[in-house]
C-alpha positions in Angstrom: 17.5 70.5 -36.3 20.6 69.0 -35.3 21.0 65.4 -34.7 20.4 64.2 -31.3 17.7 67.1 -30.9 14.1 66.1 -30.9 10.9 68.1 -31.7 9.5 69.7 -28.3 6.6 67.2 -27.7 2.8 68.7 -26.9 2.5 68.9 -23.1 5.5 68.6 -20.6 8.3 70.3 -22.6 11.4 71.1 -20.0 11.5 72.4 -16.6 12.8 75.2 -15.0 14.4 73.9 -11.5 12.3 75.6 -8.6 10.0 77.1 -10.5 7.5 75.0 -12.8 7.6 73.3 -15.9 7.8 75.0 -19.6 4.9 73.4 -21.0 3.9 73.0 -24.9 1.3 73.3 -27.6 0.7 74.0 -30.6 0.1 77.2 -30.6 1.5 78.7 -27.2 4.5 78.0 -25.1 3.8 78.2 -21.5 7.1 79.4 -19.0 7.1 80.0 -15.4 7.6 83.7 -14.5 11.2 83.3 -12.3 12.3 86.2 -9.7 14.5 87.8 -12.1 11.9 87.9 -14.9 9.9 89.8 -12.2 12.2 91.8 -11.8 12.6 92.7 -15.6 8.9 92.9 -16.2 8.5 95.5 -13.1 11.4 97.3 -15.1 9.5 97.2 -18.4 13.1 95.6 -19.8 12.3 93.0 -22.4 14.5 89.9 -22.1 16.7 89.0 -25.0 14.7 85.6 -25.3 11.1 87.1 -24.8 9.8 89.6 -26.8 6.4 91.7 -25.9 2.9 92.2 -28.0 1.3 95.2 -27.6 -0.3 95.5 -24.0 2.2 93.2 -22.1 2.8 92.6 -19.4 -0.8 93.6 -18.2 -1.4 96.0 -15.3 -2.5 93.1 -13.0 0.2 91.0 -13.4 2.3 93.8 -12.8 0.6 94.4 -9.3 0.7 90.7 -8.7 4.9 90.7 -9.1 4.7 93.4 -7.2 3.5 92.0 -4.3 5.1 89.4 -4.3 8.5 91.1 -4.6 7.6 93.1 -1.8 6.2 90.6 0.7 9.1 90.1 3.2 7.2 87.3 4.6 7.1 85.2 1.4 3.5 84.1 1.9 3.4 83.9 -2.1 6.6 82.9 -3.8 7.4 82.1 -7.2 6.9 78.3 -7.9 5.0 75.8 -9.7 1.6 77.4 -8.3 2.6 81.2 -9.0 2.5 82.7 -12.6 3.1 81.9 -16.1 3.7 83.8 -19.4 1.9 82.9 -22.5 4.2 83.0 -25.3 2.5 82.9 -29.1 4.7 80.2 -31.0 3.7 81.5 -34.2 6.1 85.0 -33.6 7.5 84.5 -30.1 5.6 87.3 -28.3 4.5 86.8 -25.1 0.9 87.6 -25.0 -0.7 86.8 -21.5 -0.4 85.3 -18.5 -1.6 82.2 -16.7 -0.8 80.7 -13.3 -2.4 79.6 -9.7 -3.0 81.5 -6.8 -0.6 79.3 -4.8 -0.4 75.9 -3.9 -3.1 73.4 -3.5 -5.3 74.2 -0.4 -5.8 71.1 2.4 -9.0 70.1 0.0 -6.6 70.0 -3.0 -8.0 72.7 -4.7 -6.2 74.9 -6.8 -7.1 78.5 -8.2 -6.3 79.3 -12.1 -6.4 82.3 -13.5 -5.6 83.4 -17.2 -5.5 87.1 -19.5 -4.6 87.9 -22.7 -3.5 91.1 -24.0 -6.2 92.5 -26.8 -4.3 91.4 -30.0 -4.3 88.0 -28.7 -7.2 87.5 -27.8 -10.1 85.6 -30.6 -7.1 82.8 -31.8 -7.6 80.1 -29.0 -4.3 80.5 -27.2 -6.4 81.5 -23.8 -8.0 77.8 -24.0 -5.3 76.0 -25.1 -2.8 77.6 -22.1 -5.4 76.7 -19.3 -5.5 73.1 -20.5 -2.2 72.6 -20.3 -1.6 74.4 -16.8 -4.8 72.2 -16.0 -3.6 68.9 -17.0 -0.1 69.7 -15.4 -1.7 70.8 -12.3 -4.3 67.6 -11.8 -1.4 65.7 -12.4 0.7 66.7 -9.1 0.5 65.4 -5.7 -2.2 66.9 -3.7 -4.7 68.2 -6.0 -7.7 67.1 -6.6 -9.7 69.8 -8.4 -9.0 73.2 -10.6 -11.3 76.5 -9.8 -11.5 79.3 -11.5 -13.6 82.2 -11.0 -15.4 84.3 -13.8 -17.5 87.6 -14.2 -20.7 86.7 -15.3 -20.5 89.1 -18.3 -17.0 87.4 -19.5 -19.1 85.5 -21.9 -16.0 84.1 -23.5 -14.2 83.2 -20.6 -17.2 81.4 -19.2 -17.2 79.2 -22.7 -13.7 78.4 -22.6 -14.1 76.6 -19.4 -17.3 74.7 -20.1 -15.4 73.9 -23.1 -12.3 72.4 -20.9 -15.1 70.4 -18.9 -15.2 72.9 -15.9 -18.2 72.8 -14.4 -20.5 75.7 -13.0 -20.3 75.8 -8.6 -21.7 78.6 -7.9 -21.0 82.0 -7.1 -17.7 84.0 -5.1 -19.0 87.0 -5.2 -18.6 89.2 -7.9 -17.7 86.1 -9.5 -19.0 82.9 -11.3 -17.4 80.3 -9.6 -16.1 77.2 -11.9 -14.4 73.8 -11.2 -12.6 71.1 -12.7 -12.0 67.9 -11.0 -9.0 65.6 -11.4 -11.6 62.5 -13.0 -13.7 64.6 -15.2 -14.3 63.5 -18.5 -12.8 64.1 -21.5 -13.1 68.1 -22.8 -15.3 68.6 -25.9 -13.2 70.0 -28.7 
């Protein structure tokens, strides 16, 4: 390091103007997903900067970018609330992606959603990238509360939110339906 640079903190790292912040952990680095890395995704390109592990980008984030590069309305636009990519700190790969599905609602609720390609998947970077989109998220104006939804058989995605202090609602069918409030309690490590 050079002097006058500082070690990225844990949390809040930098941000990208328009689009979300680059958030930090210890174990995953969390960047928004910008219109031209769309763009390069849909074109299976790699970016000089961002590296893939095997299985990335996943088919549904693909058909997510899709749509949203082909809405000419722009009811879904790339933002704060609008996708992520997990990057693995230890090699640099990007390994999954995380992000809303849009902007909090007029009950300040919030949609997350989160996937990580196979190799990835086992190491704790799934649970350590929701929290920090989650504490980010509670922490803007307007929301109130995270949701997530769940197949019931995803027995490992339905532990890493109880874990994070999500809470069991109900059901959206197919799905389990979870929620995390802005006052909840401290997760359990």
């Amino acid at each position: 390091m050079t002097d006058g640079e500082t070690e990225p903190q844990h949390g809040l790292s930098q941000e990208s103007p328009g689009q979300g912040q680059i958030l930090e952990g210890a174990r995953v680095r969390i960047e928004p997903i910008t219109h031209e890395r769309a763009l390069a995704l849909l074109a299976g390109r790699h970016e000089p900067e961002l590296a893939w592990e095997q299985g990335f980008p996943p088919p549904p984030l693909l058909a997510s970018l899709r749509r949203v590069i082909d809405d000419p309305d722009r009811a879904v636009w790339f933002g704060p609330f609008y996708a992520y990519v997990i990057v693995r700190r230890a090699d640099g790969l990007a390994v999954g992606d995380a992000g809303f599905f849009g902007p909090p609602g007029a009950d300040g609720e919030v949609e997350i959603g989160y996937a990580l390609v196979p190799r990835a998947r086992g190491a704790g970077l799934a649970g350590e990238a929701v929290a920090l989109l989650a504490d980010w998220a509670l922490a803007q104006p307007g929301v109130r509360a995270l949701t997530a939804r769940v197949e019931a058989d995803n027995a490992a995605s339905v532990r890493l939110l109880e874990r994070l202090g999500f809470v069991a609602d109900g059901r959206s069918e197919p799905y389990l339906r979870y929620v995390l409030r802005g006052d909840r309690p401290a997760p359990r490590q």
